[in-house]
C-alpha angles and dihedrals in degrees: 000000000000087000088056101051084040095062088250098135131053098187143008132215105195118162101193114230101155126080124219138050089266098058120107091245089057089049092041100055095037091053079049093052087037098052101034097263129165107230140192127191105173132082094226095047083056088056106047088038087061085042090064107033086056089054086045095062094042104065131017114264124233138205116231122191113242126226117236108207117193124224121226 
């Protein structure tokens, strides 16, 4: 907890297995909403965030435009 009010951590990866508001998963994820930080819950979000982040560092990342269409 104190890593996460001091700016320590930068994500968290927290699959909830506990019920109740007392539990560490409750404490975990409201420090995360708290303090501003992104947060997964799910197995498979885990899995396609460190997806990502290992493509990501494996290549430089570019900004395309984008094209606005209008609709009639």
């Amino acid at each position: 907890m104190d890593l996460i009010k001091d700016g320590g951590v930068q994500l968290i990866m927290n699959t909830p297995v506990g019920k109740g508001p007392r539990s560490d998963d409750f404490q975990i994820r409201r420090a995360a909403v708290q303090y501003r930080v992104p947060t997964i819950t799910t197995l498979s979000g885990c899995e396609a965030v460190a997806n990502a982040i290992g493509a990501m560092k494996q290549r430089e990342m570019q900004v395309c435009p984008c094209r606005t269409t209008t609709r009639p």
